[in-house]
GUZA-895486 format. One record per residue: residue number from 0; z, y, x of N, C-alpha, C in turn. Coordinates in pm, 1 decimal, m for minus. Last residue first. Layout:
<node><n>NUM</n><n_Z>Z</n_Z><n_Y>Y</n_Y><n_X>X</n_X><ca_Z>Z</ca_Z><ca_Y>Y</ca_Y><ca_X>X</ca_X><c_Z>Z</c_Z><c_Y>Y</c_Y><c_X>X</c_X></node>
...
This chain:
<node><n>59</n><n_Z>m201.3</n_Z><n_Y>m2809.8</n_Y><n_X>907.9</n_X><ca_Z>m152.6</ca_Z><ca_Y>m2921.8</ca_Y><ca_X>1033.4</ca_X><c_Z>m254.7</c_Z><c_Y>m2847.3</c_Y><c_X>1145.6</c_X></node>
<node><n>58</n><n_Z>m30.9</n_Z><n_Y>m2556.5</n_Y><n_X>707.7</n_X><ca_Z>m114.7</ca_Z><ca_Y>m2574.4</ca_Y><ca_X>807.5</ca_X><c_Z>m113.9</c_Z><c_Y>m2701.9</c_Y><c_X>931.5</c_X></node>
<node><n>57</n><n_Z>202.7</n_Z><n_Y>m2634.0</n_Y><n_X>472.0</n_X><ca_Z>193.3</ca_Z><ca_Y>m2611.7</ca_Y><ca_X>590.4</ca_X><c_Z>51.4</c_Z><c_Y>m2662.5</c_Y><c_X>635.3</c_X></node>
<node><n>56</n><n_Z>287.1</n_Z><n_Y>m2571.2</n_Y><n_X>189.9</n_X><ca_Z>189.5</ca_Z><ca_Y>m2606.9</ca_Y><ca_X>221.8</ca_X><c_Z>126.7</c_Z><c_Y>m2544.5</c_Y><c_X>383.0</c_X></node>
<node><n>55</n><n_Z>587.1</n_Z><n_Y>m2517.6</n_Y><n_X>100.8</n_X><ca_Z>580.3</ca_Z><ca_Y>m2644.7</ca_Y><ca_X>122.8</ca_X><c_Z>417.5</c_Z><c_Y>m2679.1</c_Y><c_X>207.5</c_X></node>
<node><n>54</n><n_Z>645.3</n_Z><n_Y>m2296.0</n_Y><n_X>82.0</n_X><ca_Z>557.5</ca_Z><ca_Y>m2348.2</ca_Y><ca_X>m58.6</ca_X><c_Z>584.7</c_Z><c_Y>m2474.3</c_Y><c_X>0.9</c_X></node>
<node><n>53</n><n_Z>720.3</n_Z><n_Y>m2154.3</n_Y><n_X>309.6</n_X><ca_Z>861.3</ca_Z><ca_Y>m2205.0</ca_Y><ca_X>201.5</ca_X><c_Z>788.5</c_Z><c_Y>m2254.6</c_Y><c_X>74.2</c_X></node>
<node><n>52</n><n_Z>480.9</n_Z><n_Y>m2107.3</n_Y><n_X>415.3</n_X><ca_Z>543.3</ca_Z><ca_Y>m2195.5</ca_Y><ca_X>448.1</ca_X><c_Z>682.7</c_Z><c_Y>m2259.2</c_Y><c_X>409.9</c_X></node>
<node><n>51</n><n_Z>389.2</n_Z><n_Y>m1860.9</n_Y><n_X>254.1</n_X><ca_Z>295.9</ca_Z><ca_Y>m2001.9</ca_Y><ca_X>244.8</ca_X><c_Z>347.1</c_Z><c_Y>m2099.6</c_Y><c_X>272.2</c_X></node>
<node><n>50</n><n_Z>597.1</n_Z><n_Y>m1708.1</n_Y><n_X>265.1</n_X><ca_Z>592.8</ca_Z><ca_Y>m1728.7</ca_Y><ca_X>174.5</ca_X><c_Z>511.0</c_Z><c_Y>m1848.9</c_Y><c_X>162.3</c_X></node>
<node><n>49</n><n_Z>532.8</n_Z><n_Y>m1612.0</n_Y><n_X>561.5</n_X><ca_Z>658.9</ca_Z><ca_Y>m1723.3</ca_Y><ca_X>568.4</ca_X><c_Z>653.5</c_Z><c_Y>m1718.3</c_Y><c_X>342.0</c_X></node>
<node><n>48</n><n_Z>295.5</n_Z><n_Y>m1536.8</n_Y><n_X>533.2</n_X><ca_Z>287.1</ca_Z><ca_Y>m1678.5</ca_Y><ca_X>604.7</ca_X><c_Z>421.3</c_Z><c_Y>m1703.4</c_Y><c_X>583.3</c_X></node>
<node><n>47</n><n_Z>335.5</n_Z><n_Y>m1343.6</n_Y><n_X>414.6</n_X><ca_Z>258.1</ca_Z><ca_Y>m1425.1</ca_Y><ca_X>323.7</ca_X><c_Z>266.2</c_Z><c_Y>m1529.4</c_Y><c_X>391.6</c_X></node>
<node><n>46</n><n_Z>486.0</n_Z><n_Y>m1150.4</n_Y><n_X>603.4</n_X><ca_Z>535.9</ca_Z><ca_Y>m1224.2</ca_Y><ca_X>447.4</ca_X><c_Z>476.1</c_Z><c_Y>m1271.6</c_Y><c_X>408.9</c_X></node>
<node><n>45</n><n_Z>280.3</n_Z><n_Y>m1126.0</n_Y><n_X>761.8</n_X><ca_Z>394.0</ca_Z><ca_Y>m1192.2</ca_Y><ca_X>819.4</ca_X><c_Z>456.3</c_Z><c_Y>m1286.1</c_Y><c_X>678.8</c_X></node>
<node><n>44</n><n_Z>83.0</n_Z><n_Y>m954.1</n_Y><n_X>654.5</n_X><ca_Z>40.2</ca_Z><ca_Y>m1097.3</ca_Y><ca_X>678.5</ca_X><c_Z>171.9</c_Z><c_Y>m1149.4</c_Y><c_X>703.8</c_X></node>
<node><n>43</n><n_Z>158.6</n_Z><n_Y>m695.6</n_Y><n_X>536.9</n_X><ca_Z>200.5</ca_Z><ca_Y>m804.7</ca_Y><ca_X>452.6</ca_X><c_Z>146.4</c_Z><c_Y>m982.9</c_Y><c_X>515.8</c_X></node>
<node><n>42</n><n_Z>272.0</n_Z><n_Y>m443.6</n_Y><n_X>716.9</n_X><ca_Z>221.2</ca_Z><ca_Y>m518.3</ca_Y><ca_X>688.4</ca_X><c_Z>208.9</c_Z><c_Y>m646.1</c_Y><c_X>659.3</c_X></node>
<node><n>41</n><n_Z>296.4</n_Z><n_Y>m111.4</n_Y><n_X>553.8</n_X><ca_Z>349.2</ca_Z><ca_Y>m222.4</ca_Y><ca_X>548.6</ca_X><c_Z>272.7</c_Z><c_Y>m341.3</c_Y><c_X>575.2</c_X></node>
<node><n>40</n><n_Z>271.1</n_Z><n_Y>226.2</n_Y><n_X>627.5</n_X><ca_Z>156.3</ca_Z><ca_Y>105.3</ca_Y><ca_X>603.2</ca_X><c_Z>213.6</c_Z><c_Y>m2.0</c_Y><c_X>633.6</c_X></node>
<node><n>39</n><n_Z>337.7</n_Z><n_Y>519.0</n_Y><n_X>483.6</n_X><ca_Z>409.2</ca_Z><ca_Y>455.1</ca_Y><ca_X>568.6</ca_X><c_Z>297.6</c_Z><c_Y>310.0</c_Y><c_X>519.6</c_X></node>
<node><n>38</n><n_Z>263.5</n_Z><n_Y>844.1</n_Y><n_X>554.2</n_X><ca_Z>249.5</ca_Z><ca_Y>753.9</ca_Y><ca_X>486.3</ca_X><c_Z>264.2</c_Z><c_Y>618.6</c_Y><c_X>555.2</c_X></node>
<node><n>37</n><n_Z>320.6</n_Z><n_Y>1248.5</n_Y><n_X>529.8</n_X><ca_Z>343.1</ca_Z><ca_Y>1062.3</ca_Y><ca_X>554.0</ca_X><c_Z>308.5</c_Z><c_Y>997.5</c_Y><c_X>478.2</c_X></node>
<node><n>36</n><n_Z>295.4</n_Z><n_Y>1424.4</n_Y><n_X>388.5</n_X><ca_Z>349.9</ca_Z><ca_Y>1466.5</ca_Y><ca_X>512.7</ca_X><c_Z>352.6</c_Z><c_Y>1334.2</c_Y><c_X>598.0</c_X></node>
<node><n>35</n><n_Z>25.3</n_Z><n_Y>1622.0</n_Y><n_X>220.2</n_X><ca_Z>64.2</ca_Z><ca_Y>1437.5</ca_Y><ca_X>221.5</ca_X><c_Z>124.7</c_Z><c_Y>1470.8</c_Y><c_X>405.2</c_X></node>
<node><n>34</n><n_Z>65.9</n_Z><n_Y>1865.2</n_Y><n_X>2.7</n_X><ca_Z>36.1</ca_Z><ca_Y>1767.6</ca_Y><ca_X>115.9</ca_X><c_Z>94.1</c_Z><c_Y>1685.2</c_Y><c_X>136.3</c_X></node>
<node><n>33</n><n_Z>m141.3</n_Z><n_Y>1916.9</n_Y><n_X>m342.4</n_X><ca_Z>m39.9</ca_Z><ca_Y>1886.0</ca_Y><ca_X>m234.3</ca_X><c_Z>m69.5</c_Z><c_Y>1869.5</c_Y><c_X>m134.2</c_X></node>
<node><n>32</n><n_Z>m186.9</n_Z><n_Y>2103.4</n_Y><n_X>m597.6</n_X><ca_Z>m264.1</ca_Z><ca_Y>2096.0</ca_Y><ca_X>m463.2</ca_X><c_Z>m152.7</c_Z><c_Y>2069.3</c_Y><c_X>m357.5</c_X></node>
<node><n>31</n><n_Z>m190.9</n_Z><n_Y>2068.3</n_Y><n_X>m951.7</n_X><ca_Z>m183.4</ca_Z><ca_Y>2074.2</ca_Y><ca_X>m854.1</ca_X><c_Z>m199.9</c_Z><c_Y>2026.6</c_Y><c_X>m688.1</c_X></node>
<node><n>30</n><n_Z>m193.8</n_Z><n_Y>1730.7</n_Y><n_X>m1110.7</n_X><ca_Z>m252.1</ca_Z><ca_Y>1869.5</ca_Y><ca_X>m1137.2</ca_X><c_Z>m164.7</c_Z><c_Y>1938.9</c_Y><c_X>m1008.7</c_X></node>
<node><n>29</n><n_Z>m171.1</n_Z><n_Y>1461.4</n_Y><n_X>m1137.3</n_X><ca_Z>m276.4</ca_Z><ca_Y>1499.9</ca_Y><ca_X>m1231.2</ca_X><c_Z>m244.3</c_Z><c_Y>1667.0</c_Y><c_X>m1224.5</c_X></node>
<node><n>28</n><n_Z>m375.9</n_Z><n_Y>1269.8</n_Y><n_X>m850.0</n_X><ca_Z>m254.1</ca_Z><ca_Y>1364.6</ca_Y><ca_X>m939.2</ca_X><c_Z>m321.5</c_Z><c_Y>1435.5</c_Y><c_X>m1054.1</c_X></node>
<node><n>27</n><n_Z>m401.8</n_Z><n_Y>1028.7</n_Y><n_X>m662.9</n_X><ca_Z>m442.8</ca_Z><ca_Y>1064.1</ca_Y><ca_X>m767.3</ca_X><c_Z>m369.8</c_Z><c_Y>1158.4</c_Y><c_X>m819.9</c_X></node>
<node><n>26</n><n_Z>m550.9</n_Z><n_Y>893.6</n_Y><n_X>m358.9</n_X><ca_Z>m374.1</ca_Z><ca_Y>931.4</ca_Y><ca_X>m417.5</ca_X><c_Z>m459.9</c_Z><c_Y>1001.6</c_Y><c_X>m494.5</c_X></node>
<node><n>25</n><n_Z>m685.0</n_Z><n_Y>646.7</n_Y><n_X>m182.4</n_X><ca_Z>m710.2</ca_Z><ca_Y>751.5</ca_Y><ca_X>m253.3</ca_X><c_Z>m562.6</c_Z><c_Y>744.3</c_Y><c_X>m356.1</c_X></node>
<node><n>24</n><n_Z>m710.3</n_Z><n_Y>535.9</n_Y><n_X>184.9</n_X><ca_Z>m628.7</ca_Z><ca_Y>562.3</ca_Y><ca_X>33.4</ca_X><c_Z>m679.7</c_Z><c_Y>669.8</c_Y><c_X>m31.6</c_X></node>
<node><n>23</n><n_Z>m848.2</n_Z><n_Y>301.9</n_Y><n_X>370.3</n_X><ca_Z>m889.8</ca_Z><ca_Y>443.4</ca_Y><ca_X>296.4</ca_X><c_Z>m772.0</c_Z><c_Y>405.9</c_Y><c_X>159.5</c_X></node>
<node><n>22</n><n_Z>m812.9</n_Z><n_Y>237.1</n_Y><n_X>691.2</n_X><ca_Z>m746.0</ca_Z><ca_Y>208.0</ca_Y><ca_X>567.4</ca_X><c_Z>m783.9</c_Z><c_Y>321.9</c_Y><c_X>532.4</c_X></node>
<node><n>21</n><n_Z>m778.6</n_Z><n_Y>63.6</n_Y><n_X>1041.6</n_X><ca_Z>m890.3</ca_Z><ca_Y>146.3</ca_Y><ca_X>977.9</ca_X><c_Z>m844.4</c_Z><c_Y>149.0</c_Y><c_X>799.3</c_X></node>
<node><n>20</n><n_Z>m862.2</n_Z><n_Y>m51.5</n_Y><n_X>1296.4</n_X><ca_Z>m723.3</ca_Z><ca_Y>0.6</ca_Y><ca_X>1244.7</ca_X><c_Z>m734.5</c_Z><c_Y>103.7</c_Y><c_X>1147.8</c_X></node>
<node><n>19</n><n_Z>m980.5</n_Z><n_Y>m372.6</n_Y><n_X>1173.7</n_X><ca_Z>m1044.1</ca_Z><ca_Y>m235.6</ca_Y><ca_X>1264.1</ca_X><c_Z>m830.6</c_Z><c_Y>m236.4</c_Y><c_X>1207.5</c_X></node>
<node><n>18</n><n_Z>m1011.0</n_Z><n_Y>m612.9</n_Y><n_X>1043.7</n_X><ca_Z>m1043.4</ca_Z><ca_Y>m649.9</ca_Y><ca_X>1150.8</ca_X><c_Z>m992.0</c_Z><c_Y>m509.5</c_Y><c_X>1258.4</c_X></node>
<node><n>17</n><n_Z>m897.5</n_Z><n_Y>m497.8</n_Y><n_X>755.7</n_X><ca_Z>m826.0</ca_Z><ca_Y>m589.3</ca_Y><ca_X>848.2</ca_X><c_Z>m906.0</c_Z><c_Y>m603.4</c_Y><c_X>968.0</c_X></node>
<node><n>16</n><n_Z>m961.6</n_Z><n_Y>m263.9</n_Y><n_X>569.2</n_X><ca_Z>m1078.3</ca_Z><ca_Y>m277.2</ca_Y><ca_X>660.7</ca_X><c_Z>m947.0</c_Z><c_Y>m393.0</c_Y><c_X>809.4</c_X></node>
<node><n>15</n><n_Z>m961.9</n_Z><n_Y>m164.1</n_Y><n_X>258.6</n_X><ca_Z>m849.5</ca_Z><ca_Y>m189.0</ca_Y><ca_X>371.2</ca_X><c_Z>m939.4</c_Z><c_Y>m228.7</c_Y><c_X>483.0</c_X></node>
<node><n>14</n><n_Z>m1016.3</n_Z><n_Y>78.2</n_Y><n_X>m2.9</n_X><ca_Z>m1001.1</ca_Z><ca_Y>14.1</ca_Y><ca_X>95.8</ca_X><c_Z>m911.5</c_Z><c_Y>m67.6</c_Y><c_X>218.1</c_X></node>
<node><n>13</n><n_Z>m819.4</n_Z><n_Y>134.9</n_Y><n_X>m174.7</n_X><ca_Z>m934.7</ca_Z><ca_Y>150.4</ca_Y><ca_X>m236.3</ca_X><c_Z>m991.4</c_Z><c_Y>25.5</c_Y><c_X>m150.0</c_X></node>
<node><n>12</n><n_Z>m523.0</n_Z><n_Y>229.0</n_Y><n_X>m336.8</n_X><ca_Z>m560.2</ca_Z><ca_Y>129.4</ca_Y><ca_X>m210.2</ca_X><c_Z>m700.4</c_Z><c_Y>83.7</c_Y><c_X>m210.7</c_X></node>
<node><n>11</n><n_Z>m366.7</n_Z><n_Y>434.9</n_Y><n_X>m516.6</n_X><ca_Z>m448.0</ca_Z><ca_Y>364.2</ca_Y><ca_X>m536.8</ca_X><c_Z>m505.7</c_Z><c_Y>309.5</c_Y><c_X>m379.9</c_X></node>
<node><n>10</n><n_Z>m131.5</n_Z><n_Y>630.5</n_Y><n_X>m716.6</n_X><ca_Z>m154.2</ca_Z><ca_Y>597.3</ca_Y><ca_X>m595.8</ca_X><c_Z>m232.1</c_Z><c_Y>472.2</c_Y><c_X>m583.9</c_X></node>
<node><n>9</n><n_Z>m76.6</n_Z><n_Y>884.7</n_Y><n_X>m937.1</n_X><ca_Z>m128.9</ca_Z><ca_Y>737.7</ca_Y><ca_X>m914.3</ca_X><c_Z>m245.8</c_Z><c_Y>729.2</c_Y><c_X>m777.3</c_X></node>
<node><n>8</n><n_Z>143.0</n_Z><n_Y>1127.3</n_Y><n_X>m1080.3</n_X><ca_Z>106.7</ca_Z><ca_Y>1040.0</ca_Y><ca_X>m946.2</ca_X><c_Z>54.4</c_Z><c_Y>899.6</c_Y><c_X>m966.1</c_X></node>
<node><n>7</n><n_Z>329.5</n_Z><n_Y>1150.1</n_Y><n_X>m1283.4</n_X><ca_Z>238.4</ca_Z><ca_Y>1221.0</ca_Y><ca_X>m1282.5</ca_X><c_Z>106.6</c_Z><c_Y>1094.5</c_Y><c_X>m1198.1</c_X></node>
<node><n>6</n><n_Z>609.7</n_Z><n_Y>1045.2</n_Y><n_X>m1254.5</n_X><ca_Z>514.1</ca_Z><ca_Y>979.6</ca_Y><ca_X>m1329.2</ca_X><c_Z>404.1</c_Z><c_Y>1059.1</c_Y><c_X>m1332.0</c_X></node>
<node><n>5</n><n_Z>695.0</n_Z><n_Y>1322.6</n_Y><n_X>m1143.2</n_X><ca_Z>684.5</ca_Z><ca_Y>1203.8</ca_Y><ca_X>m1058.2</ca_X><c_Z>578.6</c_Z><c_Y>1141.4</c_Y><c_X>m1092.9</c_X></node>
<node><n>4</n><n_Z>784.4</n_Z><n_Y>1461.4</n_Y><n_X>m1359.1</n_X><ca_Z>706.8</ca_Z><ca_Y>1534.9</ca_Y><ca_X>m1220.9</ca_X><c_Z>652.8</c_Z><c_Y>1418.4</c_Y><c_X>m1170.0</c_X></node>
<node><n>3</n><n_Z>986.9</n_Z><n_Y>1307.3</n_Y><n_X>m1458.7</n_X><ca_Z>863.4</ca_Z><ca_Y>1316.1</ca_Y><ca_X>m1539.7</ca_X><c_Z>760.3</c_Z><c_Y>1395.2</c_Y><c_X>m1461.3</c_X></node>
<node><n>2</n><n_Z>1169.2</n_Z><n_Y>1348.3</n_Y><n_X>m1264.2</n_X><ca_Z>1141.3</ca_Z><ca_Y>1160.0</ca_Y><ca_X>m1283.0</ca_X><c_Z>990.0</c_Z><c_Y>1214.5</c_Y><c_X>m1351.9</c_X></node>
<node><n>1</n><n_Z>1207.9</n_Z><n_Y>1683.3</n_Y><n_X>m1035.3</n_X><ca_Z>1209.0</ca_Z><ca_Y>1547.2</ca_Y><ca_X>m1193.1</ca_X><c_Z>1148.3</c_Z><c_Y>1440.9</c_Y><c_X>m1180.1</c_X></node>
<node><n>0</n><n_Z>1296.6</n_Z><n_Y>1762.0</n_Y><n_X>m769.0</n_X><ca_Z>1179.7</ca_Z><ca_Y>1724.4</ca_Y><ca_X>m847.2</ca_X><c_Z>1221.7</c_Z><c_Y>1620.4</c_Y><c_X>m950.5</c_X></node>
């Protein structure tokens, strides 16, 4: 699959619902009928606490 096949694709994070196990994605194309074999869900609280705590602004 080509680089210009690719740039087609806009992938969008509509929802996130943190309390539940719960996440709405909407994936965008601009033509043809795919499937989605995976999707992989990174989660970013860990990196924001060791990014909050190399700021210097520690929680007492």
């Amino acid at each position: 699959m080509s680089i210009s096949t690719l740039s087609g694709f806009v992938t969008k994070t509509l929802e996130i619902f943190p309390d539940t196990d719960r996440i709405r994605i909407d994936i965008g194309e601009t033509e043809g009928t795919f499937k989605i074999e995976s999707v992989e869900l990174i989660c970013m609280e860990q990196m924001e606490n060791h990014l909050y705590d190399m700021a210097g602004n520690l929680e007492e």
